[in-house]
N, C-alpha and C positions, 0 to 999 in steps of 0.2 A: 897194397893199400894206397889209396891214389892221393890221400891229405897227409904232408908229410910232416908235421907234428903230431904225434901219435903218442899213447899215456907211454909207452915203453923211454922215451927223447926225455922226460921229467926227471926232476932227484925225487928222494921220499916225499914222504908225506908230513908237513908240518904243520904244527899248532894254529888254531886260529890266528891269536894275539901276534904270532909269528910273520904274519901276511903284511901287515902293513897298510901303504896305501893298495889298490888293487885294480887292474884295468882286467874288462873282460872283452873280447874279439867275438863280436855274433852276438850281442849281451841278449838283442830281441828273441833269439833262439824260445823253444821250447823248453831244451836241458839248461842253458844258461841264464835263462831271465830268472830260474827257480836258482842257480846259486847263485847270484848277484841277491836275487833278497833275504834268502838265508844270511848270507854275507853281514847285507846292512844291517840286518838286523837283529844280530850279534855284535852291532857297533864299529865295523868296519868300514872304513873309510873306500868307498864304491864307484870305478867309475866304467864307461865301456862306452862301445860304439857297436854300428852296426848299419850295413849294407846300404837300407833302406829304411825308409821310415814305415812304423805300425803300430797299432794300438798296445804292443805290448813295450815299447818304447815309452808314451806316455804313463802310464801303469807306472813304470819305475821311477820318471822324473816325478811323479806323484809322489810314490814311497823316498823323493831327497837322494836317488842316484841321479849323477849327472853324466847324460847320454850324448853321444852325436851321431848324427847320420852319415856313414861314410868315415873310412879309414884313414888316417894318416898321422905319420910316424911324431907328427908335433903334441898328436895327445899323449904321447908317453917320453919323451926325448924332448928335450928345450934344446934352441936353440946354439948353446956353447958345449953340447952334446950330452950334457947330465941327467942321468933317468929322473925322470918323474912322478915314475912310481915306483914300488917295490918288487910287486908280482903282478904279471900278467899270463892272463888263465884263456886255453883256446877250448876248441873240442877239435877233432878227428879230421875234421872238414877245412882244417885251417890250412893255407900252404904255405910254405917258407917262404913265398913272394909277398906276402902280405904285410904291408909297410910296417905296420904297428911290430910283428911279432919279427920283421928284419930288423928294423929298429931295437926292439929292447933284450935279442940277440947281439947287438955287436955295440950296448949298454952294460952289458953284462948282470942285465936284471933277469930275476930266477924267472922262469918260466913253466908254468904248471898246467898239466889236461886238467880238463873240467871235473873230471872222476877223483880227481886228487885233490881238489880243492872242496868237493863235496866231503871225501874222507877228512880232510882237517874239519869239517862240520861234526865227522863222525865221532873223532879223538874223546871227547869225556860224556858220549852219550850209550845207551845199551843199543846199537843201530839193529834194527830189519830189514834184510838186502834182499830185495823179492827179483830173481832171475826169471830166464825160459824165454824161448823165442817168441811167444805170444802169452798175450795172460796179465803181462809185467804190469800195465799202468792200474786194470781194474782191480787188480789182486791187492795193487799198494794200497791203493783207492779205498779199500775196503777195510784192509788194515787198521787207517787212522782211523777209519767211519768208525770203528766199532770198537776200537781204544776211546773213543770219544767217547761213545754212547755208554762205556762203564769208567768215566770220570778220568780217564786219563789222555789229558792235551797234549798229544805226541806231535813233534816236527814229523814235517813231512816235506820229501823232495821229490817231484812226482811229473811226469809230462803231458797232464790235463789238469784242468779245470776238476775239483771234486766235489759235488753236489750231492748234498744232503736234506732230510728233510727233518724238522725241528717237533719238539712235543706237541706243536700245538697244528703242526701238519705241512706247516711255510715252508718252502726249500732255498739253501740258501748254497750260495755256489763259492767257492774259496780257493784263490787261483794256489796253482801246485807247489809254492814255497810257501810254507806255514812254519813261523816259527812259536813251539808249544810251551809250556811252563813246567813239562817232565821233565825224566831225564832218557824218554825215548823219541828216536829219528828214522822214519821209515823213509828208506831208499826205494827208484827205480832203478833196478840193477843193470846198465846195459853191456850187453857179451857181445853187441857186434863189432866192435875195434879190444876188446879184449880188457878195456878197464874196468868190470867190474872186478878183476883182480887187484885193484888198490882200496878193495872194500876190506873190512874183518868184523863182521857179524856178530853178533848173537844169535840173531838166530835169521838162518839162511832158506828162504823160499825156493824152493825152485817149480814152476807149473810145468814143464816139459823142457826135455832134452832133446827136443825135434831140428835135425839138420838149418843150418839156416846159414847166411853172411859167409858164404865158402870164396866168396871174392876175398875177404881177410885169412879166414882159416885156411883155404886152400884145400883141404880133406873133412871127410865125416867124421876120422879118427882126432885130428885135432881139435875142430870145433868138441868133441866133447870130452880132450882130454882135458879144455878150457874148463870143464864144468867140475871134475873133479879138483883142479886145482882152485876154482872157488871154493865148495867144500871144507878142502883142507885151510883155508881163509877164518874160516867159524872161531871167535875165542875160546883159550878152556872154559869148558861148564855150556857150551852153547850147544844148540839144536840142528840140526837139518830138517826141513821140513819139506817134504817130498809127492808128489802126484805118483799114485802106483799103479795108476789107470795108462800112464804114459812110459814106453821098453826104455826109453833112453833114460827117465827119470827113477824108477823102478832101479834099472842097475846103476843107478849113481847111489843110492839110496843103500841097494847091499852093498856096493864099494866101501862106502863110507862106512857103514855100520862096522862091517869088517878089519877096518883099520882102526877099531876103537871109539868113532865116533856114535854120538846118539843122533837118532833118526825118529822121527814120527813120519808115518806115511799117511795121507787120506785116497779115496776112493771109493768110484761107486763098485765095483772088487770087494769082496768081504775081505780080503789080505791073509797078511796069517797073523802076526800076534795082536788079539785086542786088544792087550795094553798097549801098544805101541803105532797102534792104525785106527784112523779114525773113518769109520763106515759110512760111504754116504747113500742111502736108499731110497727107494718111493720119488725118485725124483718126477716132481712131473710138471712140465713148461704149458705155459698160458701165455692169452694175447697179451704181452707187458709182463708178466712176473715167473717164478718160477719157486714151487715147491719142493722141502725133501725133508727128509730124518737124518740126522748126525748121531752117532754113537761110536762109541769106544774111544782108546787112545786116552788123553791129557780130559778128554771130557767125561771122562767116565761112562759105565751101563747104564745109565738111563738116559732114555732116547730123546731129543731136542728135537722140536719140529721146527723149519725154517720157512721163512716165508720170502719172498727178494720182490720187489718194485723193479726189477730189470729183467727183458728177456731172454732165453735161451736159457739150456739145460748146462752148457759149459761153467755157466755162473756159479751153478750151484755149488761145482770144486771149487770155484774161486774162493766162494764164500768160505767152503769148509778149511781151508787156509788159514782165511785172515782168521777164521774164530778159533782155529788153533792155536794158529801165533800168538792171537790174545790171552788166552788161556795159561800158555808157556811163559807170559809177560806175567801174571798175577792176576787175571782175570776171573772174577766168577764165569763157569761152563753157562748156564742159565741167560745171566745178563749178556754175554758176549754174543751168542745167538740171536736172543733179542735184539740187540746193537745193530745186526746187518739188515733189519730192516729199515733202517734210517739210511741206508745209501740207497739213491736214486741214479747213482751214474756220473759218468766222467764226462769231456769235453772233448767232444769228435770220437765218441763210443756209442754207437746208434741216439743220435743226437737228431731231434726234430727240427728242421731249419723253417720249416713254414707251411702252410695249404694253402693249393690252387687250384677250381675248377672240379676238384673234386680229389684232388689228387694229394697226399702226404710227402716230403721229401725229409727224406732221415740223410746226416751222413756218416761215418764211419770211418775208422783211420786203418779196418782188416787191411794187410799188406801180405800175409801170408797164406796159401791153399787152404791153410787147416783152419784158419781164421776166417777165411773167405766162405767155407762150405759151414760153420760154426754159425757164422753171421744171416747166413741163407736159412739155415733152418733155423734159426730162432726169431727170423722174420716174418716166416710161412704162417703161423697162429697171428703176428700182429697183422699182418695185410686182411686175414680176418674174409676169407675169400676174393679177395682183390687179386688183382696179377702182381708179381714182381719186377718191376723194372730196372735195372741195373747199367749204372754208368762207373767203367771200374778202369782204373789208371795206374797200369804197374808200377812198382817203384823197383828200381834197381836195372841196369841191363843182366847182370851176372843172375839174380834171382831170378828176372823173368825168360834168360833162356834155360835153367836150371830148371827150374817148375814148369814148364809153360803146356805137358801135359794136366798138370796136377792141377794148375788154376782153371785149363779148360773144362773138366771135371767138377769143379766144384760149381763154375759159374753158373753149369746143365742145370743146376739147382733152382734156377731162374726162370723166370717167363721168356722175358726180352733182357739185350743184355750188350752193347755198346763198351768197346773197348778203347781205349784212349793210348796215345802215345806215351813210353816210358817216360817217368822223371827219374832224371838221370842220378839226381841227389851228392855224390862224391866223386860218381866215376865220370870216364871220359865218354864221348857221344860214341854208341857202336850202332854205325847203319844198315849191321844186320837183321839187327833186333827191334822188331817194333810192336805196334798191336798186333800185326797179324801172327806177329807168333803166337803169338794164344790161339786167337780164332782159325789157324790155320790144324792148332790140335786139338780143335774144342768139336765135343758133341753135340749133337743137338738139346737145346734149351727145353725145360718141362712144359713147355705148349709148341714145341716139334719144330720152333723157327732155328736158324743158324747163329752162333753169335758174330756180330759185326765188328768189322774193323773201321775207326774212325780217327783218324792220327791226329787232327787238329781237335785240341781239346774241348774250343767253341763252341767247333762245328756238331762236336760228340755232343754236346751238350743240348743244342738245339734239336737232333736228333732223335733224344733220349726225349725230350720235352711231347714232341711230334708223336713218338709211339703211344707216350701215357695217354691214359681214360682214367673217367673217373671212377672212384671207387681202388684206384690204384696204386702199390706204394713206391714210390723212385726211392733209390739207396743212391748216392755216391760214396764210393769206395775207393779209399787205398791214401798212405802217407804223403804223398807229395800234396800238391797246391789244387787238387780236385776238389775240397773242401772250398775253395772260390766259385764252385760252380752250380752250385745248390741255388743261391742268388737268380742266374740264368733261366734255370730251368725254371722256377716259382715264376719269371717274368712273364716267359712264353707262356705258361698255361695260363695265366692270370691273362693275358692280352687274349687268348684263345676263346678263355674262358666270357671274356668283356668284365671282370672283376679286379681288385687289386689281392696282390698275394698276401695270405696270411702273413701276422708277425710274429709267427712263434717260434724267432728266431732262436737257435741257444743260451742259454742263460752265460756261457763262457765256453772256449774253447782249448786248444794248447796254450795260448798264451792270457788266458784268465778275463780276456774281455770281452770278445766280439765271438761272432761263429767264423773268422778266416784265423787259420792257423798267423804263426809267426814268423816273416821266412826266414830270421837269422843270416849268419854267413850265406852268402849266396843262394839265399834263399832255401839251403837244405840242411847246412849245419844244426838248427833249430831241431829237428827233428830228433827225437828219443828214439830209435828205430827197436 
């Protein structure tokens, strides 16, 4: 692991009231600008810095934390060497060279991963820890939606933007720390540096046990011996809540059950015990929404019809999830159902950024194959006969020589389809690995073209602008800073066009304000991966 503060370097996990005063390192992040206002707003005395300046920096001097731009060891250390603060909170992506976190190292001030600092959130709440190598933010997302929507104001610590739409049809967007007046906290649980082991559950989501982050785990056997040892994380009396449509989730599911614990499984699988799996059938995806029936399990035999305001058929698990969980939480089966159609969607999850020319551009944070070919077909109905155009930005080197037949494959999904240079996010530059690994094993795209390699991201961009027509839908895709380039492309076709580009821009994004994510530490800490 190439960020050498990592959650395993921390002590326990301590009470809130225990924290003190509190610096955060990367505060603009995704994961971290959500604990810095959980934080404050629990009364915690807040402060943090970060790299670069961004809309999600002012967000928080807004909310009464006090930020700076740019690290150094004088915001936590005075001058005759005395800490000045009590804890300072990194993520994964943090290095020991980093002033602040050398500084309140040889202060002797405690120092805690951001995963532990979210669990002192957890300490007197019933928390929901929604894992899985994809899935994690809309699953959570959906969670609160639909705790909301049956009267129950749950905290939420989330790595988007979650948009909802209100009785009277308004939608309204509520950046990813939401501090609620229950006594429940839904987590993003994230497994790839391995913290979501400093979570302990109630009730534990997991959407899939699909290989992923083998840069940290090193094997397939580890990464998912990670996943049972979350599991075994669950308090007594708590739940596993499991995808039985997914091998790797499925056997965590009988792992777990088999060692005593309770499991509810969903899928679209009839399963086996219906009290204990809740069936999702009749699924059926439309331009923008997607239908199904839910039965069995905590919801009981009678069948619920679902209806979702977001595309793709993958949703529809998603859904059957959060309205599980809700369920498990005290939820009426009826009203909880109903509940998920008040989500609309997260921030940088097929997210509209504008029209030009004729042209739609969505963007999207899919970073992984299954996510990738997920995201394609649940496109295919909104393009609505248009072509698909795709501008897609690995994130990771280790991920993208790992997958890089698997993404070529899913991209074929595509019309056109422009491949951009890795963002490198935590690791070191490997100038083996670039776009062309993809397109070097990529098939031909569903209108018979090649995919392209275009390493200067720009230049992709303008590219990608160039191939569109109208009637057409541009995606950008993938975790890193792609999400800047949506912007680009709406310019060109607009100039192409002789018009100015639509503003329909996102209502919020990772960091709760704008459509550009938050670059956090170096621009990739931010990132909830």
């Amino acid at each position: 692991m190439t960020g050498a503060a990592g959650p395993e370097d921390a002590p326990g996990v301590a009470g809130v009231a225990e924290l003190g005063r509190v610096h955060l390192v990367g505060v603009g992040g995704a994961g971290m600008s959500v604990v810095a206002r959980l934080l404050a707003a629990r009364g915690v005395d807040v402060q943090g810095s970060d790299a670069v300046a961004s809309p999600a920096l002012e967000a928080l001097r807004a909310d009464g934390v006090q930020v700076w731009v740019g690290h150094d060891a004088a915001h936590v250390v005075g001058a005759d060497g005395a800490p000045l603060v009590d804890t300072l909170v990194v993520s994964s992506a943090v290095r020991e060279t980093n002033p602040e976190l050398a500084a309140a190292r040889g202060a002797g001030v405690r120092v805690l991963h951001r995963s532990q600092a979210l669990a002192s959130l957890m300490l007197d709440r019933r928390a929901v820890a929604v894992a899985g190598a994809h899935g994690k933010t809309t699953t959570s997302a959906m969670v609160a939606t639909v705790l909301r929507a049956c009267g129950v104001d749950a905290s939420f610590a989330i790595g988007g933007t979650v948009r909802v739409r209100d009785a009277d049809g308004a939608e309204t967007a509520v950046p990813g720390g939401h501090l609620g007046d229950s006594d429940v906290l839904v987590a993003e649980a994230d497994e790839s540096d391995g913290s979501f082991l400093n979570y302990a559950p109630t009730v534990a989501v997991v959407t899939n046990v699909e290989p992923d982050h083998l840069d940290h785990y090193g094997s397939r056997e580890a990464f998912e011996e990670a996943f049972v040892r979350f599991a075994g994380r669950i308090v007594p009396g708590g739940v596993l809540v499991a995808c039985g449509d997914d091998a790797g989730s499925a056997a965590l599911a009988e792992a777990h059950r088999a060692s005593g614990g309770a499991v509810v499984t969903y899928g679209c699988e009839p399963g086996g015990d219906p009290e204990t799996h809740v069936h999702v059938r009749d699924v059926v995806p439309g331009a923008g929404t997607v239908t199904a029936t839910l039965v069995g399990g905590p919801l009981g035999d009678v069948p619920h019809e679902l209806r979702l305001d977001v595309p793709g058929a993958h949703n529809a698990l998603n859904a059957a999830a959060a309205v599980t969980t809700a369920v498990l939480l005290g939820a009426e089966p009826a009203r909880a159902v109903a509940g998920a159609t008040t989500f609309v969607g997260t921030g940088r999850r097929f997210e509209l950024r504008g029209e030009a020319g004729g042209v739609r551009v969505v963007d999207s944070y899919d970073h992984h194959p299954t996510e990738v070919e997920a995201l394609l077909r649940a496109a295919r109905p909104v393009a609505a006969g248009g072509r698909i155009v795709v501008l897609f930005q690995p994130h990771l080197y280790s991920r993208t020589r790992i997958f890089a037949g698997r993404f070529a494959a899913a991209l074929a999904l595509a019309d056109e389809v422009v491949v951009t240079g890795v963002y490198r996010a935590r690791e070191e530059v490997d100038p083996q690995v670039g776009a062309h690994t993809i397109t070097d094993a990529g098939d031909r795209t569903a209108s018979g073209g090649r995919l392209r390699a275009v390493e200067d991201k720009v230049e992709a961009a303008h590219v990608v602008a160039a191939l569109a027509r109208p009637g057409d839908l541009v995606l950008t895709v993938g975790a890193g800073d792609v999400t800047e380039l949506g912007p680009v492309v709406l310019a060109d076709l607009a100039a192409a066009a002789g018009d100015v580009p639509g503003a329909a821009a996102a209502e919020g994004s990772t960091d709760g304000t704008t459509g550009v994510a938050a670059p956090g530490e170096g621009a990739a800490a931010g990132t909830m991966d």
